[in-house]
C-alpha positions as CSV (number, residue, x, y, z in Angstrom):
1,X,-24.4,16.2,-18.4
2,X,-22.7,12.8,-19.2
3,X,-21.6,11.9,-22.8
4,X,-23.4,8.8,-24.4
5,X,-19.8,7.3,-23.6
6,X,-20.5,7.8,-19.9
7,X,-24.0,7.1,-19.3
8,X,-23.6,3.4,-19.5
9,X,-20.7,3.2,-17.2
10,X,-22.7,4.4,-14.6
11,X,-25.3,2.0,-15.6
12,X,-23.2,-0.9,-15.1
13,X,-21.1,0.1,-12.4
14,X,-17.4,1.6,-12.1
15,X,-15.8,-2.1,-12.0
16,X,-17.0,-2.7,-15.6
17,X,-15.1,0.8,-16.5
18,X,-12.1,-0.1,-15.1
19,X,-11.8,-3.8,-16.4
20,X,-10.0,-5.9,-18.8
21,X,-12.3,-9.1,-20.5
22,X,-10.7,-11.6,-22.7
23,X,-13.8,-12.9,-24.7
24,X,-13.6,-16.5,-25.9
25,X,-16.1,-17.9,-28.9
26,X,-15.5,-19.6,-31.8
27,X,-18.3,-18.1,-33.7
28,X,-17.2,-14.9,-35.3
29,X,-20.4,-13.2,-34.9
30,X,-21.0,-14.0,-31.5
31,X,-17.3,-12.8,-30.8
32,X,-17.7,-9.4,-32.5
33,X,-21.1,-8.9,-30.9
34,X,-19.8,-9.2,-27.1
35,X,-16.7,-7.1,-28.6
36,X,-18.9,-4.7,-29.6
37,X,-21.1,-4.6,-26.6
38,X,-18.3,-4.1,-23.9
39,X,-15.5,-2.3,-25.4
40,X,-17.5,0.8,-24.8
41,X,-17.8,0.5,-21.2
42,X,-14.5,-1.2,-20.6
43,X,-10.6,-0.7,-20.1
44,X,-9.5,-2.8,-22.2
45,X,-11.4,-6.4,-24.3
46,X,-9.9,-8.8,-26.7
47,X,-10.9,-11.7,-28.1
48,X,-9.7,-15.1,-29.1
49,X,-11.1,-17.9,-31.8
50,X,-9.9,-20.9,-30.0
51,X,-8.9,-21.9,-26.8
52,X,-5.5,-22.5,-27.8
53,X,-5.6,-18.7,-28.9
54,X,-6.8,-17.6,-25.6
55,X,-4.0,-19.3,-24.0
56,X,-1.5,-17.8,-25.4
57,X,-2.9,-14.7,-25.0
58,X,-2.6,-15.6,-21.5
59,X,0.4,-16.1,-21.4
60,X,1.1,-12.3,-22.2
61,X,-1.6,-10.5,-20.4
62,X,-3.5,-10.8,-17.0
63,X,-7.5,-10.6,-17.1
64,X,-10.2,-9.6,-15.0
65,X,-12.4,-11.9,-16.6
66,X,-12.3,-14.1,-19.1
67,X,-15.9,-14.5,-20.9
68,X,-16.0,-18.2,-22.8
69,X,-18.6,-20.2,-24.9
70,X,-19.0,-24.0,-23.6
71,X,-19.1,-25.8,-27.0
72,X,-15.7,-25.1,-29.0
73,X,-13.5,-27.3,-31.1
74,X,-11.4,-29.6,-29.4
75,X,-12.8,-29.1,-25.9
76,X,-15.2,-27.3,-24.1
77,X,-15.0,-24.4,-22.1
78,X,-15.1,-25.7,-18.8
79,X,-12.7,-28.3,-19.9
80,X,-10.3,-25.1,-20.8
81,X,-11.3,-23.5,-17.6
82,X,-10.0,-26.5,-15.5
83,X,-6.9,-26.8,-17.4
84,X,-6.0,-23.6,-16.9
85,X,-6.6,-23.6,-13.4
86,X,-3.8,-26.0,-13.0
87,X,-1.3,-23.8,-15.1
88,X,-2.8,-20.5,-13.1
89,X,-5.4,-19.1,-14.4
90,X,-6.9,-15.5,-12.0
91,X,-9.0,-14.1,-14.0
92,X,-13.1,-15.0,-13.0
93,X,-15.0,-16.4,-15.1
94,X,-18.4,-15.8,-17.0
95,X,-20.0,-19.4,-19.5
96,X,-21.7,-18.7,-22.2
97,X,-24.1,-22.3,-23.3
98,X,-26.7,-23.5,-24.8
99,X,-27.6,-26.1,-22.4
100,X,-28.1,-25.7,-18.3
101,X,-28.8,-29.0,-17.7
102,X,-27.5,-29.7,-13.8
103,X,-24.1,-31.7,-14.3
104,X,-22.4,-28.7,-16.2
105,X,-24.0,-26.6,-13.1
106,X,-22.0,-28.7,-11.1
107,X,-18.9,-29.0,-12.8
108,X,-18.8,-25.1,-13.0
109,X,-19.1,-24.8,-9.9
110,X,-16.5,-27.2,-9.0
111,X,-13.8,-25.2,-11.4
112,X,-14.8,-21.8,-10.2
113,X,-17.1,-20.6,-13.1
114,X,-18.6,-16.9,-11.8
115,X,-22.1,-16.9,-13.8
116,X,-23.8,-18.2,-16.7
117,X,-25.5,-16.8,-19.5
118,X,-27.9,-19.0,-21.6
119,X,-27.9,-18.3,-25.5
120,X,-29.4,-16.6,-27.3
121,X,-29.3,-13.8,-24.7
122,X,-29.7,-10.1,-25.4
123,X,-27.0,-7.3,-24.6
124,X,-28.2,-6.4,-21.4
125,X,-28.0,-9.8,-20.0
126,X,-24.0,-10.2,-21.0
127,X,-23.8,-7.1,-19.4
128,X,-25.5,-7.3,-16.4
129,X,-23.6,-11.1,-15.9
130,X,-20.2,-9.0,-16.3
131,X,-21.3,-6.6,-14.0
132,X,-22.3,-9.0,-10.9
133,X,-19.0,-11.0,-11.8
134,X,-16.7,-7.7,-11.8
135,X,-18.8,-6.3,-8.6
136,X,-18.3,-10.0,-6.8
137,X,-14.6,-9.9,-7.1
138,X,-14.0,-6.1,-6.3
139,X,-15.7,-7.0,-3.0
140,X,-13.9,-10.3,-2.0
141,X,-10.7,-7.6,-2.8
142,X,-11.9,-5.2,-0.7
143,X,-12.9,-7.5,1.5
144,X,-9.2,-9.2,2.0
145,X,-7.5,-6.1,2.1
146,X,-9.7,-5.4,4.9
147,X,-8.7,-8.0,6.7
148,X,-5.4,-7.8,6.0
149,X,-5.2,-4.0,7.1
150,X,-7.2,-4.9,10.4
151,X,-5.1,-8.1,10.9
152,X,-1.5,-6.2,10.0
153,X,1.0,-4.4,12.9
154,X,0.7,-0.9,13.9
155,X,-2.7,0.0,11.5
156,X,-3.6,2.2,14.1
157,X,-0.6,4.5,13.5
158,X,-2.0,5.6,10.0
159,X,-2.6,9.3,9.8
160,X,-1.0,12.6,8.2
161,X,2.7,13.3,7.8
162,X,2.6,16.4,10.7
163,X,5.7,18.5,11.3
164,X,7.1,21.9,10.4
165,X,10.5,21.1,11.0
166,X,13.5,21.3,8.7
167,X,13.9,17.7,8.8
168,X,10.2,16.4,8.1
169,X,10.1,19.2,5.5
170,X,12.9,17.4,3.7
171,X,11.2,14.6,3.9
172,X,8.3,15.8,2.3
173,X,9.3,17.6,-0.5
174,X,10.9,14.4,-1.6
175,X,7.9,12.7,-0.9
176,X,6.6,15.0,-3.3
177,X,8.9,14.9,-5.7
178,X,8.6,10.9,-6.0
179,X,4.9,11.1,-5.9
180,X,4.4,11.1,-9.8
181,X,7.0,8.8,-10.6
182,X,7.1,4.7,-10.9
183,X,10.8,4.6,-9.5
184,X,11.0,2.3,-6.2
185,X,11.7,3.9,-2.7
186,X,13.3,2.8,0.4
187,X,12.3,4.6,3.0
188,X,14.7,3.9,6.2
189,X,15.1,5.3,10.0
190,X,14.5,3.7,13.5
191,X,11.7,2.6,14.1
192,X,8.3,4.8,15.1
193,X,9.4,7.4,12.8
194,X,6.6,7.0,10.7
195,X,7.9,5.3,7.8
196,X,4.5,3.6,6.7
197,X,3.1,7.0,7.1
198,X,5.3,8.8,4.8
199,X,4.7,5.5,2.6
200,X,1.2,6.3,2.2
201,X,1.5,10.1,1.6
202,X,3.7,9.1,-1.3
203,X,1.1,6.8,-2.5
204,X,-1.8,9.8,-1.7
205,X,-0.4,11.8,-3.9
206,X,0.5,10.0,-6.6
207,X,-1.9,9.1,-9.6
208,X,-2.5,5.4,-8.0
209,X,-4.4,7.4,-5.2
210,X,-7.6,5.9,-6.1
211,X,-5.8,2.4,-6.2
212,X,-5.4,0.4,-3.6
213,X,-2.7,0.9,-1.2
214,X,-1.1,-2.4,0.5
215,X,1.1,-2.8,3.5
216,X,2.9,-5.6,4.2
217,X,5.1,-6.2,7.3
218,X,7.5,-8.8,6.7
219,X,8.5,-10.0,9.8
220,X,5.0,-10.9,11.2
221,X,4.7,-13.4,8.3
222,X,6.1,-16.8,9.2
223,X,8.8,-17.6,6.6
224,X,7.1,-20.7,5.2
225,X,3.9,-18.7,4.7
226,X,5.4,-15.6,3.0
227,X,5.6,-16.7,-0.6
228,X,2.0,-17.4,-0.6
229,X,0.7,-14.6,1.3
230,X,2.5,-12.3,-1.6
231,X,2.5,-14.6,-4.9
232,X,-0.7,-16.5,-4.3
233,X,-0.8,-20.2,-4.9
234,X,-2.4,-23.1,-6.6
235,X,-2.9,-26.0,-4.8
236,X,-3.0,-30.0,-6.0
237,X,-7.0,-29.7,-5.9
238,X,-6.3,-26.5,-8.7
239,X,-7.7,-24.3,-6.2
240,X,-6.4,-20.5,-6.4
241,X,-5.5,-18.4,-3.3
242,X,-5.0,-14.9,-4.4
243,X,-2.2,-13.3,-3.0
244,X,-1.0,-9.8,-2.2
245,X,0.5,-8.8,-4.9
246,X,-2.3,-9.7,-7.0
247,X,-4.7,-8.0,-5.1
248,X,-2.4,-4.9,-4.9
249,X,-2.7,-4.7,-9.0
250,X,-2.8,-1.0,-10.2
251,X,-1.7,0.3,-6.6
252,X,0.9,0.3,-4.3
253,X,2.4,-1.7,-2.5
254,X,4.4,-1.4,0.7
255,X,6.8,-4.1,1.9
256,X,8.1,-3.1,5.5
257,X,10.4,-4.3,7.2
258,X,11.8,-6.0,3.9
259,X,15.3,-6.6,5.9
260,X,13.2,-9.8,7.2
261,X,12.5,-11.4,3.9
262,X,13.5,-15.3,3.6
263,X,16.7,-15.6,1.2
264,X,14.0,-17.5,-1.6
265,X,11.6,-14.8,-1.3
266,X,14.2,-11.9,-1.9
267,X,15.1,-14.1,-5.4
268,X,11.9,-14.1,-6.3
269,X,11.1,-10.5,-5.4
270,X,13.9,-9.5,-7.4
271,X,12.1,-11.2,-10.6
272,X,8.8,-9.4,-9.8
273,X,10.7,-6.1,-10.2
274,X,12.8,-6.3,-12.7
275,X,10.1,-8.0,-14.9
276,X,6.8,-6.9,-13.2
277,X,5.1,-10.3,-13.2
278,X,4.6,-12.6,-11.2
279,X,4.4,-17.0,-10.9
280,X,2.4,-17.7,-8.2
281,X,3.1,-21.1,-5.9
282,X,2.1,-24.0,-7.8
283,X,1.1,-22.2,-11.0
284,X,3.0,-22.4,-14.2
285,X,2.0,-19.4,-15.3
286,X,3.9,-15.4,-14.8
287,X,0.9,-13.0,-14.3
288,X,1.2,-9.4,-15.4
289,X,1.2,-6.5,-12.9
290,X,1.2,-2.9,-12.6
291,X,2.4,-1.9,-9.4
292,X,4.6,0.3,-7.8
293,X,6.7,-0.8,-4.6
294,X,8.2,1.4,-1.8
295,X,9.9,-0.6,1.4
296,X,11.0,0.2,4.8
297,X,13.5,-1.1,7.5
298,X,15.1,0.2,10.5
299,X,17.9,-1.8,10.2
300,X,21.3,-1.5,8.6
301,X,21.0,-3.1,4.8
302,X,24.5,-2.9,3.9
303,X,25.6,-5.0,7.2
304,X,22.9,-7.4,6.3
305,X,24.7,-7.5,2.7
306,X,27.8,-7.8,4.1
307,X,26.9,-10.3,6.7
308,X,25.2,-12.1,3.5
309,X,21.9,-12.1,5.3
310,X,20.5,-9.6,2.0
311,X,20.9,-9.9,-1.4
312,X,23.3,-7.1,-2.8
313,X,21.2,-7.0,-6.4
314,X,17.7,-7.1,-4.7
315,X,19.8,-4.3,-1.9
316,X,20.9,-1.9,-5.4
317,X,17.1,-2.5,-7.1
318,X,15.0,-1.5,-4.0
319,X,17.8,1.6,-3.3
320,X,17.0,3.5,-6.1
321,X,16.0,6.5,-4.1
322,X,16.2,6.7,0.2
323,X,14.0,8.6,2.1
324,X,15.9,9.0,6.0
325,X,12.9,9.4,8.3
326,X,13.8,11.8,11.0
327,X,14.3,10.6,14.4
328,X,11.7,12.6,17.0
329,X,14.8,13.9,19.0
330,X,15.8,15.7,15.8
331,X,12.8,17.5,15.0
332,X,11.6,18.4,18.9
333,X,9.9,21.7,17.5
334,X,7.3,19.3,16.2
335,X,6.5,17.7,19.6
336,X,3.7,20.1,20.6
337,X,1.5,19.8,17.4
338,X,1.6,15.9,17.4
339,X,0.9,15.9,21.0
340,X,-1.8,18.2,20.7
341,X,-3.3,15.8,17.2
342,X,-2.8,12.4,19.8
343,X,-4.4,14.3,22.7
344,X,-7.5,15.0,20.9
345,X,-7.5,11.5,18.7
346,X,-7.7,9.8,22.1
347,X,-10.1,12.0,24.0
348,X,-12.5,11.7,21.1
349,X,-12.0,7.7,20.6
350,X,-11.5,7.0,24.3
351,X,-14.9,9.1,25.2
352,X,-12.7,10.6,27.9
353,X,-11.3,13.9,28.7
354,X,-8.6,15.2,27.2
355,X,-5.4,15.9,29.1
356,X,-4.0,19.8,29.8
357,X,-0.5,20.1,27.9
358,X,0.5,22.9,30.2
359,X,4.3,24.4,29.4
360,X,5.9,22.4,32.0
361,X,4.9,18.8,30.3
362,X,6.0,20.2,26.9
363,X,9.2,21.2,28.0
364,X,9.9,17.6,29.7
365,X,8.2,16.5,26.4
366,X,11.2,18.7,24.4
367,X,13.8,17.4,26.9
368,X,13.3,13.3,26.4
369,X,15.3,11.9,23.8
370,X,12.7,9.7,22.7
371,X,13.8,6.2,21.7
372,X,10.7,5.1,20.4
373,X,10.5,8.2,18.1
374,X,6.6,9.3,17.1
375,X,5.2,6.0,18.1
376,X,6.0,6.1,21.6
377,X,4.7,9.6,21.8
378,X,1.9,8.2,20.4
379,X,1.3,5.5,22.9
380,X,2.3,7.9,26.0
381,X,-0.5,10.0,25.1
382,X,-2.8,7.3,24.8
383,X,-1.9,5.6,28.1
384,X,-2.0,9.3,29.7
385,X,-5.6,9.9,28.6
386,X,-6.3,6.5,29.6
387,X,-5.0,6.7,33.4
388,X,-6.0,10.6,33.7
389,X,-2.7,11.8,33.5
390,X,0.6,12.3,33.0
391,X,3.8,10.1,34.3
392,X,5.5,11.9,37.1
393,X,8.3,12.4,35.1
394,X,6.0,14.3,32.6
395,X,3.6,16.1,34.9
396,X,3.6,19.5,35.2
397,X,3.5,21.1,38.6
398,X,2.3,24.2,37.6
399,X,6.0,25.9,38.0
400,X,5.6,27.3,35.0
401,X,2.4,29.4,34.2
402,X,1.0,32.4,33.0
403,X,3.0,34.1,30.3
404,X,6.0,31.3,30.5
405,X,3.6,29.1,28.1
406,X,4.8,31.1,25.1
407,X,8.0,30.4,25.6
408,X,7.7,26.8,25.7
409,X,8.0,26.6,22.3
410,X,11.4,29.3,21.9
411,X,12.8,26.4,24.5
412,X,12.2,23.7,22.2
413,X,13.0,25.6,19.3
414,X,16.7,26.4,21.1
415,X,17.0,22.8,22.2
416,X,16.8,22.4,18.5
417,X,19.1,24.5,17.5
418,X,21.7,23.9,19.8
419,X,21.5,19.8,19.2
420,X,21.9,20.9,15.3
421,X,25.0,23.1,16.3
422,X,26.4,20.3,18.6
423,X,26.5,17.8,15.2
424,X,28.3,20.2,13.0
425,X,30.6,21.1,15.3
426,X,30.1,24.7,15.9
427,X,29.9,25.5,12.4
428,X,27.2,27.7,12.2
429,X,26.6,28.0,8.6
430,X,26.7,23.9,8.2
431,X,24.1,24.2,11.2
432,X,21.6,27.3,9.2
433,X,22.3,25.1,5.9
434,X,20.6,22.0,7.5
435,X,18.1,23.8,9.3
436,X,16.9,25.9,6.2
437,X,17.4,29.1,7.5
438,X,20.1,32.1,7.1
439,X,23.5,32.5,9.4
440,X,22.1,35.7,10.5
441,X,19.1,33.8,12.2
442,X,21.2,31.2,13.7
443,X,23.6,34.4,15.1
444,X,20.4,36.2,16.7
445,X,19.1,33.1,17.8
446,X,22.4,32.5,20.2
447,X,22.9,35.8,20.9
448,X,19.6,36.2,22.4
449,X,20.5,32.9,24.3
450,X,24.1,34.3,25.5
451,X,26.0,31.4,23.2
């Protein structure tokens, strides 16, 4: 049964639950009224006397929406609303007036006003104004993200981090370690070893889960576009552009490829995480955020310090913790579950049938070093389902049948083992401590194999 607390919530919507209102009114009354009204079925309200207060309290907080009476001292409110468009003002907007008369229609709508409520209005009506407003700008979010996800490299490779093997369990208990905490994470390895992926486990299983999650790839953003894409902008006309790391607010968000960031951007990233706000393009105003950052790049950070082409303080700040994202060739024991999770992804998408991973093609599968790591796994079995079969140099021939099929898997796990053994020189108990087993396992193992 829900609690008289809860009942309106639902009522409302869940964007009225989860949102922050500065309300604006010079009228004591009318102030403490609203106050009343919302604070129930909101995150967080306060309220301000005069626009000069309001400002100031913008100054120090970011607002979903900013609820304001048209008549007030000194100015009116879409006076305010304008002026603090020009300094940066995000939050949407919901006018409270006496007087609907058609040029302050217009001139809301030329400053970006949401909705208006005509006085004297009854609780309801406030609420039910908030409501649309909140609802309207949850779905233009929703909507960008969208696009952005649709728009951004590689989207298709999203999915679940698979893998038994030592090396992606390693990965994963860290992952799950990190999950809970706000600290920063780098997560680095060549590329198609599935460092977004990892990314968004991290995220899935933190307590910004139901937040949203935001990846950015950094080298598909021209440089002279990059600032705005992530800081948003005002332009001369005092029109907003939201940008990324606005939108991202409460969530996650992922910067890969970070290696590519422009010199100016890197300074200014440095800012945002060290003092979690933000001044967007244009705008003479930091906005507050809440949001936790992970990053990924294949490439070789402290060369690009060296070389000068990264900064060693934004290098240090993003390298709190590293996650090394296996290469495939390291963990070839999980080749035949994410070849059998491709193979029946594509069949089902594709609408065609799904290929036969006899023992032969795994063990060719266990044998290739794999450059191009997971993702060009990936894309082999999706070209494979595509043509009806397999490359010759991946076909099976039907040379190995029958009961050889179970041991496709003791051949992968030995190529394994022996590649493991090869990097610690012999040492057998350096090669069981990495592979998270015992010495005795590693000794029957090669003994059974004649090593």
């Amino acid at each position: 049964m829900l609690t008289t607390a809860e009942a309106p919530r639902d009522e409302y919507g869940e964007n009225l639950a989860g949102a922050s209102i500065l309300v604006i009114d010079d009228e004591p009354g009318m102030r403490n009224f609203m106050t009343k009204i919302l604070t129930p079925r909101c995150k967080r309200v306060e309220q301000a006397a005069s626009a000069a207060e309001a400002s100031a309290i913008l100054d120090q907080a970011h607002f979903d929406l900013v609820i304001l009476d048209n008549i007030m001292p000194g100015k009116t409110g879409l006076e305010w609303v304008q002026e603090q468009r020009k300094v940066g003002l995000f939050a949407d907007t919901v006018l409270v007036t006496a007087y609907a008369d058609l040029e302050t229609a217009i001139q809301a709508l030329r400053v970006g006003v949401a909705d208006f409520v005509l006085k004297p209005f009854r609780a309801n009506q406030i609420l039910n104004s908030v409501a649309r407003a909140l609802d309207r700008k949850h779905l233009r979010r929703e909507n960008y993200l969208l696009k952005h996800a649709l728009s951004a490299e590689g989207t298709a490779t999203r999915g679940r981090l698979l893998g038994k093997s030592p090396a992606i369990q390693t990965a994963r208990d860290m992952i799950t370690r990190l999950a809970p905490m706000p600290t920063p994470v780098l997560f680095t390895g060549a590329s198609g070893t599935g460092k977004e992926i990892a990314a968004r486990t991290l995220h899935s299983l933190s307590d910004r889960a139901d937040k949203p999650f935001v990846a950015v790839n950094c080298a598909a953003i021209a440089p002279d576009r990059i600032a705005h894409e992530l800081f948003g902008m005002v332009d001369a006309q005092d029109r907003r552009q939201d940008g990324l790391f606005l939108y991202a607010d409460g969530g996650t968000l992922f910067l890969d490829e970070v290696a590519q960031m422009p010199e100016q951007v890197q300074a200014a990233l440095l800012r945002v995480l060290e003092d979690q706000r933000i001044r967007p393009v244009g705008a003479e105003r930091d906005i507050p955020l809440n949001l936790r950052f992970l990053f990924a790049t294949n490439a070789d950070l402290d060369q690009a310090v060296a070389e000068g082409r990264f900064r060693a303080d934004l290098y240090h700040r993003i390298n709190v913790v590293n996650i090394q994202m296996p290469p495939l060739k390291e963990r070839v024991e999980d080749i035949v579950e994410l070849a059998a999770l491709f193979m029946e992804q594509f069949s089902t998408t594709l609408a065609m049938p799904a290929l036969e991973l006899d023992a032969e093609t795994l063990l060719k599968f266990s044998r290739y070093d794999w450059p191009g790591n997971v993702r060009e796994l990936r894309n082999l079995i999706e070209r494979s389902v595509i043509l009806g079969g397999f490359p010759e140099e991946f076909a099976g021939t039907g040379s190995v049948t029958g009961s050889a099929a179970m041991d496709t898997l003791d051949l992968v796990m030995q190529r394994h083992i022996m590649h493991v053994l090869d990097a610690c020189d012999g040492n057998r108990a350096e090669a069981a401590r990495r592979l998270g087993v015992s010495r005795k396992t590693i000794d029957r193992k090669c003994a059974s194999w004649g090593v």
